[in-house]
N, CA and C atoms as an extended XYZ file, in Angstrom:
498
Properties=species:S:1:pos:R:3:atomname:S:1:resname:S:1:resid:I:1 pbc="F F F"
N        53.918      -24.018     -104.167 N   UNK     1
C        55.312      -24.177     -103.848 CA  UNK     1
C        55.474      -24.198     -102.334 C   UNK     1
N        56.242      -25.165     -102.027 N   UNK     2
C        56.588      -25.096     -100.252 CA  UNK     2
C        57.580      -24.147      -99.880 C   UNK     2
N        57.325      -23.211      -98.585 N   UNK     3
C        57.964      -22.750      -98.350 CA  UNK     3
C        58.869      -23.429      -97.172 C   UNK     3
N        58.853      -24.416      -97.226 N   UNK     4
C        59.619      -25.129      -96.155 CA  UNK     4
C        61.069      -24.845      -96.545 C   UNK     4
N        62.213      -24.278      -95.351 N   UNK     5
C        63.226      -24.187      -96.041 CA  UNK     5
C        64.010      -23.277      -96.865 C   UNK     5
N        62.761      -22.253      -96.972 N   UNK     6
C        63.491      -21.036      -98.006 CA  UNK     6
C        64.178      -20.340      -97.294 C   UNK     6
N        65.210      -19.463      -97.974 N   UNK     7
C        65.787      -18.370      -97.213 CA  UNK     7
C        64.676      -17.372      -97.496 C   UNK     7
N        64.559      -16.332      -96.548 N   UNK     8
C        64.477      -14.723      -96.507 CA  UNK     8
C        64.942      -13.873      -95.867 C   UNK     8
N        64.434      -12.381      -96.802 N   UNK     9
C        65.383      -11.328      -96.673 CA  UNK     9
C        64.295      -10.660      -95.861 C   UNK     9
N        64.938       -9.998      -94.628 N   UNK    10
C        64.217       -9.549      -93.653 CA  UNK    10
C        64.518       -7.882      -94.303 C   UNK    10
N        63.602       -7.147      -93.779 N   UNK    11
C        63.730       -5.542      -93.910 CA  UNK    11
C        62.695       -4.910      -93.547 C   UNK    11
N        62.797       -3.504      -93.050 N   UNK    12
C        61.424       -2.322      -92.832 CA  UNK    12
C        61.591       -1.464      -93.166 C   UNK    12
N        60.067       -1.107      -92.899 N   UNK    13
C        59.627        0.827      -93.051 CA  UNK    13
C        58.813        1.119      -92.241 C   UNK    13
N        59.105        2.571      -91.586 N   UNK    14
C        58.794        2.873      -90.415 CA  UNK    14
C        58.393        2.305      -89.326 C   UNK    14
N        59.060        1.310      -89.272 N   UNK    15
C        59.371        0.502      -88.256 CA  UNK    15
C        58.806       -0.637      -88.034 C   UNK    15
N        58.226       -1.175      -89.475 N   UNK    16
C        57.515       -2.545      -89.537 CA  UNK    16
C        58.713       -3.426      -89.973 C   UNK    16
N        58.474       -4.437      -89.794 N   UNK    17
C        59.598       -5.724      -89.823 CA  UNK    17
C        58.735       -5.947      -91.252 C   UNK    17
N        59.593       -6.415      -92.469 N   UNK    18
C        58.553       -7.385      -93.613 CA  UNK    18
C        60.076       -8.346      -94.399 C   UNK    18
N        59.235       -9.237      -94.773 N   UNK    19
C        59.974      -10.732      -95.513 CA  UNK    19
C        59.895      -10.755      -96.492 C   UNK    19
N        60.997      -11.123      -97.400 N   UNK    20
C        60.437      -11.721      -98.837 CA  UNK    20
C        61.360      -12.787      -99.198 C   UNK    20
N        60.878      -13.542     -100.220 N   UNK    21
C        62.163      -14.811     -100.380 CA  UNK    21
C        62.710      -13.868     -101.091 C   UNK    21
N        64.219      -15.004     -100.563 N   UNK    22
C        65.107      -14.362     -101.089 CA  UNK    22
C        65.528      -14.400     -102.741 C   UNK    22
N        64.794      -15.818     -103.340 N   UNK    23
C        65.053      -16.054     -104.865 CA  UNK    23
C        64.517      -14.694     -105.354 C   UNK    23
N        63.618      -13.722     -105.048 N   UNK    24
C        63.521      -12.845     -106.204 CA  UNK    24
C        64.029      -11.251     -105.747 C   UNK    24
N        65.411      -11.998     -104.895 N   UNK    25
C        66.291      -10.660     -104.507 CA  UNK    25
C        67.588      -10.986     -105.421 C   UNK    25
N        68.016       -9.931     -106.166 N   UNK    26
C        68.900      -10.162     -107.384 CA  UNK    26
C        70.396       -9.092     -106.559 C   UNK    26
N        69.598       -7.829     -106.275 N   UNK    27
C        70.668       -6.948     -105.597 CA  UNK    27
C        70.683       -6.482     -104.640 C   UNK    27
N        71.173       -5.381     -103.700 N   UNK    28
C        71.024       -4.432     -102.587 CA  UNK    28
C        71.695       -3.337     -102.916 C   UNK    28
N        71.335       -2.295     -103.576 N   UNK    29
C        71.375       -1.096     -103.615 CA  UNK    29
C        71.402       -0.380     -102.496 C   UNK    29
N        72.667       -0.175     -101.540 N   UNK    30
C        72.513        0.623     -100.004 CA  UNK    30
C        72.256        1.997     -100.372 C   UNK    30
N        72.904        3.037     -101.190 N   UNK    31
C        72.397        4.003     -101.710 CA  UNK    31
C        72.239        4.392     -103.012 C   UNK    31
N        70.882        4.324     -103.342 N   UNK    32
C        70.343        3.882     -104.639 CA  UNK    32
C        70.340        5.523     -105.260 C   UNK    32
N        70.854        5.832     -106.414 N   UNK    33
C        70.011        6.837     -106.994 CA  UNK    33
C        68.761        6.898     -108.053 C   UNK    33
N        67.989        7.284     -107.080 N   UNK    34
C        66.138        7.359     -107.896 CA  UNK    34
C        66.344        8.260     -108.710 C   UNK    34
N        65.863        8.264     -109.851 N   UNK    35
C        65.534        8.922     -110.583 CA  UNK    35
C        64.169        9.624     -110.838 C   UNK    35
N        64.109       11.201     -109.959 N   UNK    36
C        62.340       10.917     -110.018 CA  UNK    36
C        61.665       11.346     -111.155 C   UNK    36
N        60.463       10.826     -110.937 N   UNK    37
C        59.099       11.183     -112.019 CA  UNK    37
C        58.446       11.847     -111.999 C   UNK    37
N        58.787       13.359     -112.285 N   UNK    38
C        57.276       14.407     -111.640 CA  UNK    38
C        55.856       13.748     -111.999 C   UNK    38
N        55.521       12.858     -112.966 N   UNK    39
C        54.157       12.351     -113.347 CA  UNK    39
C        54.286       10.914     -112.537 C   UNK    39
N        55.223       10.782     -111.634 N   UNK    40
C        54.730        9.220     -111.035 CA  UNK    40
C        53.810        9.050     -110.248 C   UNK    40
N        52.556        7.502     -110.441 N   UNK    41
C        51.768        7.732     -109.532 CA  UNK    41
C        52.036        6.844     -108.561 C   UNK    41
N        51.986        6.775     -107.661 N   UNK    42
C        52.073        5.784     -106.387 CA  UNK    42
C        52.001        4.707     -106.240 C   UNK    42
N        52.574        3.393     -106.473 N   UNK    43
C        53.606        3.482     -105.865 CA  UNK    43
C        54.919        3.683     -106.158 C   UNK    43
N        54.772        4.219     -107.350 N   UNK    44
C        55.677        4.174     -108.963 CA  UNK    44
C        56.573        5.869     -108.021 C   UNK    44
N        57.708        5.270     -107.660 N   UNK    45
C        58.552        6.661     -107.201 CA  UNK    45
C        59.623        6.813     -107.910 C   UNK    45
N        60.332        6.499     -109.123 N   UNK    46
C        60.899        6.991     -110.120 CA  UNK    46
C        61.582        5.672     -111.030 C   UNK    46
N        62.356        6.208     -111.829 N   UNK    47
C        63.567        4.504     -111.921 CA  UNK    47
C        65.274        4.457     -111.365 C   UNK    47
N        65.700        3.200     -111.225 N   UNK    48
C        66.502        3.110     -111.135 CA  UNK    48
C        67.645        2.636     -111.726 C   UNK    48
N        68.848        2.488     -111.954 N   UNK    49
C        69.673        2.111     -113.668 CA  UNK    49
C        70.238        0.975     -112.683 C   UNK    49
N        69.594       -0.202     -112.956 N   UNK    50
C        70.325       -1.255     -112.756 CA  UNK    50
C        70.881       -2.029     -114.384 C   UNK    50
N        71.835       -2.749     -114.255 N   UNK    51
C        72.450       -3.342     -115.251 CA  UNK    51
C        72.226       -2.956     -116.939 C   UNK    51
N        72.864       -1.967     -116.739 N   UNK    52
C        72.862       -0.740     -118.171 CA  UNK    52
C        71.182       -0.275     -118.766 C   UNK    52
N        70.088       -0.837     -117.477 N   UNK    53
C        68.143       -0.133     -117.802 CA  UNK    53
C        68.226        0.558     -117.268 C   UNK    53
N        67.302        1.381     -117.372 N   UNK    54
C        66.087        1.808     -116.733 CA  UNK    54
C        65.050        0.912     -115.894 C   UNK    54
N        65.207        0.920     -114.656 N   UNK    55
C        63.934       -0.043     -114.179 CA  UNK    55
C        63.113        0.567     -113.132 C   UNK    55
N        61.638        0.286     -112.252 N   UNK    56
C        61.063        0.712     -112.014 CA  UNK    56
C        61.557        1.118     -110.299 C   UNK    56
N        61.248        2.185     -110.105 N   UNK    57
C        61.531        2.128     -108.297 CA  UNK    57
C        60.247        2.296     -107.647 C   UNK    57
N        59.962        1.268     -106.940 N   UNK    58
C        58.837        1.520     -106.318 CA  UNK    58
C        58.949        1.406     -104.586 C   UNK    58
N        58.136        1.936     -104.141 N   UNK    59
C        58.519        2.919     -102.565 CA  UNK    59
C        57.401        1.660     -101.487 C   UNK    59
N        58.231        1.226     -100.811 N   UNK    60
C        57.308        0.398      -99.755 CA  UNK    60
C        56.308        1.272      -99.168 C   UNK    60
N        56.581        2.326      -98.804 N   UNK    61
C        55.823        3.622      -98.114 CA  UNK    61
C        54.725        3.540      -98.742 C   UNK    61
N        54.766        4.044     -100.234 N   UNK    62
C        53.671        4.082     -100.912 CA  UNK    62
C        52.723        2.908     -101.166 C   UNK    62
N        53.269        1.882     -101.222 N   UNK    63
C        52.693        0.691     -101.723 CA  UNK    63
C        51.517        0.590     -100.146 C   UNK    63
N        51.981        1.242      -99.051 N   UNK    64
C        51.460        0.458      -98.073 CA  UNK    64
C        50.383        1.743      -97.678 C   UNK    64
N        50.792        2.604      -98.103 N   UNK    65
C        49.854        3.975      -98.230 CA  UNK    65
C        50.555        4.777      -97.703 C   UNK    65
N        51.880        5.011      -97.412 N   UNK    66
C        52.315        6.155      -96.795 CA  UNK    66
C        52.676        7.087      -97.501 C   UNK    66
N        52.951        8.146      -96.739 N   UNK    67
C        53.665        9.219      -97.934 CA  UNK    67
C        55.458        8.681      -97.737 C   UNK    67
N        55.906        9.071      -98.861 N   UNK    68
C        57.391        9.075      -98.900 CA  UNK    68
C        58.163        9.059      -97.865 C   UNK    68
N        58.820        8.064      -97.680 N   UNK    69
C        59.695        8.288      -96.278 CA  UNK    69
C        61.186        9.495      -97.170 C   UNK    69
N        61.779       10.782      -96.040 N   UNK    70
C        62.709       11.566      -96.623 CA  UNK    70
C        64.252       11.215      -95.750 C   UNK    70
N        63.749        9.568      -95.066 N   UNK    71
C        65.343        9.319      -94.668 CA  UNK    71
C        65.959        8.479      -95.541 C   UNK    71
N        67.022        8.276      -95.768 N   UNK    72
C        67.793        7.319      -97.126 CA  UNK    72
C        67.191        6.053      -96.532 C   UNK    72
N        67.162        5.424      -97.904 N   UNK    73
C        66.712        4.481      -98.040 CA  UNK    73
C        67.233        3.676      -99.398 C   UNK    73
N        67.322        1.735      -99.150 N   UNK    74
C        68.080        0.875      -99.640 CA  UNK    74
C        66.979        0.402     -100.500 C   UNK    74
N        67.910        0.061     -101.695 N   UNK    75
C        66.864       -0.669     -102.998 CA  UNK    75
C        67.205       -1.919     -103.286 C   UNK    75
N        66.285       -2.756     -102.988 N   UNK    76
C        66.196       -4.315     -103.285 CA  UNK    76
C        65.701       -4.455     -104.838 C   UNK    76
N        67.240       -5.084     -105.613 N   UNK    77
C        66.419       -4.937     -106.871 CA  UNK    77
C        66.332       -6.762     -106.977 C   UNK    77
N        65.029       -6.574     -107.418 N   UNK    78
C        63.911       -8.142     -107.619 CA  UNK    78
C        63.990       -7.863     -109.305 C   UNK    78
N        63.650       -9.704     -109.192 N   UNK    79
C        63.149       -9.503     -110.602 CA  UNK    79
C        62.351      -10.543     -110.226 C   UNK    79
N        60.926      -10.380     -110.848 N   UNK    80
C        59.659      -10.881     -110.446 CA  UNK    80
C        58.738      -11.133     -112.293 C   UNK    80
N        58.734      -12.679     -112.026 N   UNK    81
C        58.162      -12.907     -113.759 CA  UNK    81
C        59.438      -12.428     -114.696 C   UNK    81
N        60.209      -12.341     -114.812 N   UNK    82
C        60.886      -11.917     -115.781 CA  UNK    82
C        60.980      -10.329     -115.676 C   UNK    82
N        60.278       -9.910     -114.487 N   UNK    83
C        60.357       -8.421     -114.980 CA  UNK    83
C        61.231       -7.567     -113.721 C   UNK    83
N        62.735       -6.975     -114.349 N   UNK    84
C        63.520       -6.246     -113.453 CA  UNK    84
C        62.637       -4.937     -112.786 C   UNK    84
N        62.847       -4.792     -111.177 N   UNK    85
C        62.039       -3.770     -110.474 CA  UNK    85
C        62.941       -3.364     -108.679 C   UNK    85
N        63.204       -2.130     -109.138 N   UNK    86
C        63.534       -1.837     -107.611 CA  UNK    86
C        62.350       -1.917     -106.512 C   UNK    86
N        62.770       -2.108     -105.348 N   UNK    87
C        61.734       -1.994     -103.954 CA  UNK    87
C        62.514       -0.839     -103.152 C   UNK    87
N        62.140       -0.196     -102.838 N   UNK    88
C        63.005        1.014     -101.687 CA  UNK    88
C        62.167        1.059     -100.634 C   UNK    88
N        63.181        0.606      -99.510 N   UNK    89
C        62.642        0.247      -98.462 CA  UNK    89
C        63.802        0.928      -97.358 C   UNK    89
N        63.281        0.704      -95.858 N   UNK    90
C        64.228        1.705      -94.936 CA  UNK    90
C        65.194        0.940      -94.723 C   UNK    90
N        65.422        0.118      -94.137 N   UNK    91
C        66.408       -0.626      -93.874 CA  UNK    91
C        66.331       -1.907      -94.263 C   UNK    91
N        67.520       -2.297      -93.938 N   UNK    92
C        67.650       -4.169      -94.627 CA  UNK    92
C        67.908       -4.724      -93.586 C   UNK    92
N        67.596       -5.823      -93.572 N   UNK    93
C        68.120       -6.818      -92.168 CA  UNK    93
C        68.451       -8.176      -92.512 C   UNK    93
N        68.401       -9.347      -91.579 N   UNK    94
C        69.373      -10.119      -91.928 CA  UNK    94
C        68.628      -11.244      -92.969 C   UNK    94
N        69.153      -12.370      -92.954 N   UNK    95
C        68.224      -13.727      -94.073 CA  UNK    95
C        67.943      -14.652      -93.053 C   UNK    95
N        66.974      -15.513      -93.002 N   UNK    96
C        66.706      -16.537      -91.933 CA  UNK    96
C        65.764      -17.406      -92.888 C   UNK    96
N        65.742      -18.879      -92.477 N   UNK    97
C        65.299      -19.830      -92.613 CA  UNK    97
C        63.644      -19.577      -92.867 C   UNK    97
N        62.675      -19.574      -93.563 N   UNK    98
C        61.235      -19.882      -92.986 CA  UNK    98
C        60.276      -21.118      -93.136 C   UNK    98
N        59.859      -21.842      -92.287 N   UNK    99
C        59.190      -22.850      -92.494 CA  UNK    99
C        57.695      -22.326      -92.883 C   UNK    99
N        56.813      -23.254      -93.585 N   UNK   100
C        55.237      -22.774      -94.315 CA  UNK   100
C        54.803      -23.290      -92.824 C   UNK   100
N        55.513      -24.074      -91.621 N   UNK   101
C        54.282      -23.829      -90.511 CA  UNK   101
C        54.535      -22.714      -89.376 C   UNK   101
N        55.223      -22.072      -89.976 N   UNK   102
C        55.522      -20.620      -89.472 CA  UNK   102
C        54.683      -19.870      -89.779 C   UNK   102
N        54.280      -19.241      -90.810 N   UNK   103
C        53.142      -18.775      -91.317 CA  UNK   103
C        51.836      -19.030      -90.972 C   UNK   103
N        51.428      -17.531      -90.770 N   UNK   104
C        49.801      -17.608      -90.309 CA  UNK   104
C        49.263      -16.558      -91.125 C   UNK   104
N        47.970      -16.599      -91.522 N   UNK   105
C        46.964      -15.625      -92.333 CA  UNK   105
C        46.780      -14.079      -91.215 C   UNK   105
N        46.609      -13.397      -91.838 N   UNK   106
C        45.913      -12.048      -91.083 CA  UNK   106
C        44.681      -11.460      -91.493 C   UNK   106
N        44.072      -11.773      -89.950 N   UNK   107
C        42.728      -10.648      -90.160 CA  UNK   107
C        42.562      -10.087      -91.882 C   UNK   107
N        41.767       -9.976      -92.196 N   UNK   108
C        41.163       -9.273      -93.459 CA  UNK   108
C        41.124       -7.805      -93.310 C   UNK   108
N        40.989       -7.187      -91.918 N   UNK   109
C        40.892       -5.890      -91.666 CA  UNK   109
C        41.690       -5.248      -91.591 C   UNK   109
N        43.316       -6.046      -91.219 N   UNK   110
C        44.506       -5.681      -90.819 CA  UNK   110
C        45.192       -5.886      -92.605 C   UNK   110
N        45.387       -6.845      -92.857 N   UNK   111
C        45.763       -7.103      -94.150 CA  UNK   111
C        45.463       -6.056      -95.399 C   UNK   111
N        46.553       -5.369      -96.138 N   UNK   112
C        45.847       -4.258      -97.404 CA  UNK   112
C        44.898       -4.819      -98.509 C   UNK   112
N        44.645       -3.598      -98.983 N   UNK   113
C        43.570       -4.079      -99.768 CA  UNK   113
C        44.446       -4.764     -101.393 C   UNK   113
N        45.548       -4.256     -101.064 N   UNK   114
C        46.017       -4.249     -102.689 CA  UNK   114
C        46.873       -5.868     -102.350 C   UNK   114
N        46.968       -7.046     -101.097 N   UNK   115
C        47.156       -7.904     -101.140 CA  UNK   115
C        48.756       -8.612     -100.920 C   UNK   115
N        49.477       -7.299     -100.659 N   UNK   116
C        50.546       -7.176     -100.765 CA  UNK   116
C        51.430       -8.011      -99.198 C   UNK   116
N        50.492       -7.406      -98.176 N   UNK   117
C        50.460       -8.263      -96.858 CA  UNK   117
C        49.720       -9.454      -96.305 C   UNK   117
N        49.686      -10.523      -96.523 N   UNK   118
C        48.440      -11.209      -95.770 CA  UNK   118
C        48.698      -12.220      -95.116 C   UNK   118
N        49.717      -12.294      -94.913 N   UNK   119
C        50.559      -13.267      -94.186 CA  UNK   119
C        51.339      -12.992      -93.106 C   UNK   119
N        51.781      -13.685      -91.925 N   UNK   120
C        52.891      -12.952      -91.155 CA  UNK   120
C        53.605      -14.272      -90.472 C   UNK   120
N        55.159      -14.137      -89.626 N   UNK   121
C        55.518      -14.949      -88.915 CA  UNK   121
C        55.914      -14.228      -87.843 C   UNK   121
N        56.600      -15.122      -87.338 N   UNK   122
C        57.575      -14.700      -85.943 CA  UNK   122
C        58.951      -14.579      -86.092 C   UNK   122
N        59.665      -13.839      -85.773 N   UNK   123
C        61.427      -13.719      -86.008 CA  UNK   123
C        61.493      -13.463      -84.234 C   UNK   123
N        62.208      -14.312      -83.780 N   UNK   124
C        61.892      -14.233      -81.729 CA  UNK   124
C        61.259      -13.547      -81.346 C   UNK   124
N        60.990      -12.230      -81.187 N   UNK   125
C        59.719      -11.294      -80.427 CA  UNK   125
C        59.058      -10.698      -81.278 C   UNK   125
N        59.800      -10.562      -82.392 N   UNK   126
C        58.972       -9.702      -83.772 CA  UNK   126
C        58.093      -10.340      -84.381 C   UNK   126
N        57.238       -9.554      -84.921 N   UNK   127
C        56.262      -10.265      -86.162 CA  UNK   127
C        56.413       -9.603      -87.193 C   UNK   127
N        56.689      -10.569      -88.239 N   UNK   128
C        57.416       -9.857      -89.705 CA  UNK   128
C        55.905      -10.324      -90.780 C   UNK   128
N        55.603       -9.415      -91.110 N   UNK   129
C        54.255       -9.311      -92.578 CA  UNK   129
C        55.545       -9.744      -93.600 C   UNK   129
N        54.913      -10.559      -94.304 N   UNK   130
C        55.118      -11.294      -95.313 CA  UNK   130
C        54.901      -10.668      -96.580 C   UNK   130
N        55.821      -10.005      -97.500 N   UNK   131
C        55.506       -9.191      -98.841 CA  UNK   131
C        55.453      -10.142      -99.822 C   UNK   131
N        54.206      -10.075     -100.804 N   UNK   132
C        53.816      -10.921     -101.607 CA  UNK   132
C        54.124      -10.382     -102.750 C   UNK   132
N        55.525      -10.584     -103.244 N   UNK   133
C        56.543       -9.515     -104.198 CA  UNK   133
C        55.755       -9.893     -105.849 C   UNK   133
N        54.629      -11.060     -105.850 N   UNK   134
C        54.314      -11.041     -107.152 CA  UNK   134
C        53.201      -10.241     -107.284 C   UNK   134
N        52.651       -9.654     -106.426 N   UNK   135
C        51.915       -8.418     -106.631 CA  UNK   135
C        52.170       -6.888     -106.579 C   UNK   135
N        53.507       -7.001     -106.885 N   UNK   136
C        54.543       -5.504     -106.878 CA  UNK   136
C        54.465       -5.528     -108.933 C   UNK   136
N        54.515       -6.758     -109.766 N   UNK   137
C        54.301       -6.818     -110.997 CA  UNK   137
C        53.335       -5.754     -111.827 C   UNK   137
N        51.926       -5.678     -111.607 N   UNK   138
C        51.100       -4.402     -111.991 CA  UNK   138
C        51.595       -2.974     -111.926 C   UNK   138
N        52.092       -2.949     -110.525 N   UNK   139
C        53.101       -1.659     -110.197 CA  UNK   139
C        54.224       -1.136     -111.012 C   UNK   139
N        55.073       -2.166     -111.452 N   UNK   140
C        56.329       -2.005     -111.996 CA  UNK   140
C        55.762       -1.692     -113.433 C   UNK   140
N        54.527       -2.370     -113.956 N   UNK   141
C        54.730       -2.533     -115.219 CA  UNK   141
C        54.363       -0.706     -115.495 C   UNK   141
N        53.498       -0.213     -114.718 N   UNK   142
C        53.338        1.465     -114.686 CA  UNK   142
C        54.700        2.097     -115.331 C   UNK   142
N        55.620        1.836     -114.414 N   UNK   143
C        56.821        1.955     -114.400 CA  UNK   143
C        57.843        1.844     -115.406 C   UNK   143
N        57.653        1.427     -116.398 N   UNK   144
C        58.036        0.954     -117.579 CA  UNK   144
C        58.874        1.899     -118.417 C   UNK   144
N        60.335        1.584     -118.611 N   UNK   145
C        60.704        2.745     -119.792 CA  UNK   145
C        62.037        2.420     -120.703 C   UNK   145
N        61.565        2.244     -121.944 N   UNK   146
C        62.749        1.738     -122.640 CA  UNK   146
C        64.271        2.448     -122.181 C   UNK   146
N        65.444        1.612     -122.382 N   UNK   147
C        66.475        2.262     -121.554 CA  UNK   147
C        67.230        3.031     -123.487 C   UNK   147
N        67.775        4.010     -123.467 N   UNK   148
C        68.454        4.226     -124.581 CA  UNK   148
C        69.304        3.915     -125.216 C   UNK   148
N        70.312        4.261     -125.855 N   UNK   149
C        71.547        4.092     -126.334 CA  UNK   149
C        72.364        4.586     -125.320 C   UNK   149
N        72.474        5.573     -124.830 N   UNK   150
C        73.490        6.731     -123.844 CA  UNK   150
C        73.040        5.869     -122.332 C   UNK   150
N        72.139        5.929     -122.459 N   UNK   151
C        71.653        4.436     -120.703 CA  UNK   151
C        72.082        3.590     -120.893 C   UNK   151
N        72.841        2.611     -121.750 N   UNK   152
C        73.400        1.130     -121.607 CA  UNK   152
C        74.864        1.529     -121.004 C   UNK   152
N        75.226        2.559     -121.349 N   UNK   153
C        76.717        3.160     -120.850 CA  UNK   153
C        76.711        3.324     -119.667 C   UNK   153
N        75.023        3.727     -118.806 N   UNK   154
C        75.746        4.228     -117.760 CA  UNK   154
C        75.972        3.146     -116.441 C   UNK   154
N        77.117        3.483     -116.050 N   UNK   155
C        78.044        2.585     -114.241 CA  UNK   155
C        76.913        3.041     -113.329 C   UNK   155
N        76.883        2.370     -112.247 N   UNK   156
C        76.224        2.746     -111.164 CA  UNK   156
C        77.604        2.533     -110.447 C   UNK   156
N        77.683        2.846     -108.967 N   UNK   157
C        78.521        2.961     -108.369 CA  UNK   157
C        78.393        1.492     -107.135 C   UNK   157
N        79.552        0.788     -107.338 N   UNK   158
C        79.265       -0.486     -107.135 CA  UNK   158
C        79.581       -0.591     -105.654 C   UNK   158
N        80.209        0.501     -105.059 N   UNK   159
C        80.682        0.448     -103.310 CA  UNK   159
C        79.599        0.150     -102.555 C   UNK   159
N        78.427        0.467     -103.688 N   UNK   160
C        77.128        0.328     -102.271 CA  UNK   160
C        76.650       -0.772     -102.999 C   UNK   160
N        76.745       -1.520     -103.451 N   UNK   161
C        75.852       -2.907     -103.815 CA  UNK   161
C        76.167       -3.803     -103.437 C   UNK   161
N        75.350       -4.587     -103.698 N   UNK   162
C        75.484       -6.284     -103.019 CA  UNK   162
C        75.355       -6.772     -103.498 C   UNK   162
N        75.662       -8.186     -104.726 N   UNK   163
C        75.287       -9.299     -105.268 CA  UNK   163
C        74.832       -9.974     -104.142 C   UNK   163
N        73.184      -10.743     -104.388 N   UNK   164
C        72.837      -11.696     -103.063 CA  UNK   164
C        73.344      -12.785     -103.737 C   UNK   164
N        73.740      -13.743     -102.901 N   UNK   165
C        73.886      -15.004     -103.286 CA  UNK   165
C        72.654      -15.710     -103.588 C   UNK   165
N        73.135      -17.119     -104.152 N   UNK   166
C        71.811      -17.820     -104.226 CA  UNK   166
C        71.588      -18.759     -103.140 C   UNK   166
C-alpha cells in the first residue's frame, strides 16, 4: 500500500515523537479509564470500555520496554484487523500529510526487537519513529475479554473523546 498522501496522527512518550496512520485511529480518549489487571503481562495494562466492550489497553511504555508512565495519559482507540484495542500514550499531537519518500529504515540496533519501530521521518526538526500498529494485534489478542450483559450498559464519559474523522 502507498503511503503517499496519508494522513497521520502524531503523538509521544517520554518524550519520543511517534506516527501512525490515521485510518486505524477510530477515537481519542483524553482521559481514559483503565481498568487494571493485577495478572496483566506487558504490554497488556488493563481494558478499556469503548462502545458498550471491554477492549484491550495497551501502554506505549511497555510495548517499548518501559515501566509505566504515572502521568495521565490519552487512549487512541484503533481498530486493527477487525480487532478493537486501546494504545495509551502521553500525549497527542497534531495530523500531517506523509509521503513513502519521507520515510527511511532504522539501524537494526536502534529499531525494537518486537518490530514495532523501524521506520522514521522528519516533522521540521523532529524525527518521528513510525508505529507499526499491525503488530500491536498479538498484544491485544492477550488482552481479550468477553464484555457482559451489565458492560453493554455501561456510558463512558464523552467530554473527553474525540470521534477522528476520516
Amino acid at each position: 500500500m502507498s503511503l503517499a498522501g496519508q494522513r497521520w496522527l502524531l503523538c509521544s512518550s517520554r518524550g519520543e515523537r511517534f506516527g501512525l496512520e490515521l485510518r486505524w485511529v477510530r477515537q481519542i480518549d483524553y482521559r481514559p479509564a483503565v481498568l487494571p489487571l493485577p495478572t496483566a503481562v506487558p504490554p497488556l495494562t488493563g481494558l478499556l470500555y469503548w462502545r458498550g466492550r471491554q477492549v484491550p489497553a495497551l501502554s506505549l511504555d511497555r510495548l517499548l520496554g518501559h515501566p509505566p508512565s504515572t502521568e495521565r495519559q490519552a487512549a487512541l482507540m484503533l481498530e486493527v484487523e477487525g480487532r478493537p484495542m486501546g494504545l495509551l500514550v502521553g500525549e497527542v499531537g497534531e495530523t500531517m500529510e506523509v509521503d513513502r519518500q519521507g520515510l527511511f529504515g532504522i539501524d537494526g540496533s536502534v529499531a525494537d526487537r518486537a518490530g514495532l519501530v523501524t521506520e522514521a521521518f522528519r516533522s521540521g526538526q523532529d524525527l518521528v519513529f513510525r508505529l507499526n500498529v499491525e503488530r500491536l494485534v498479538p498484544a491485544a489478542a492477550a488482552g481479550d475479554a468477553p464484555a457482559s450483559q451489565s458492560e453493554q450498559h455501561e456510558k463512558s464519559d464523552s467530554t473527553h473523546q474525540r470521534e477522528v474523522p476520516k
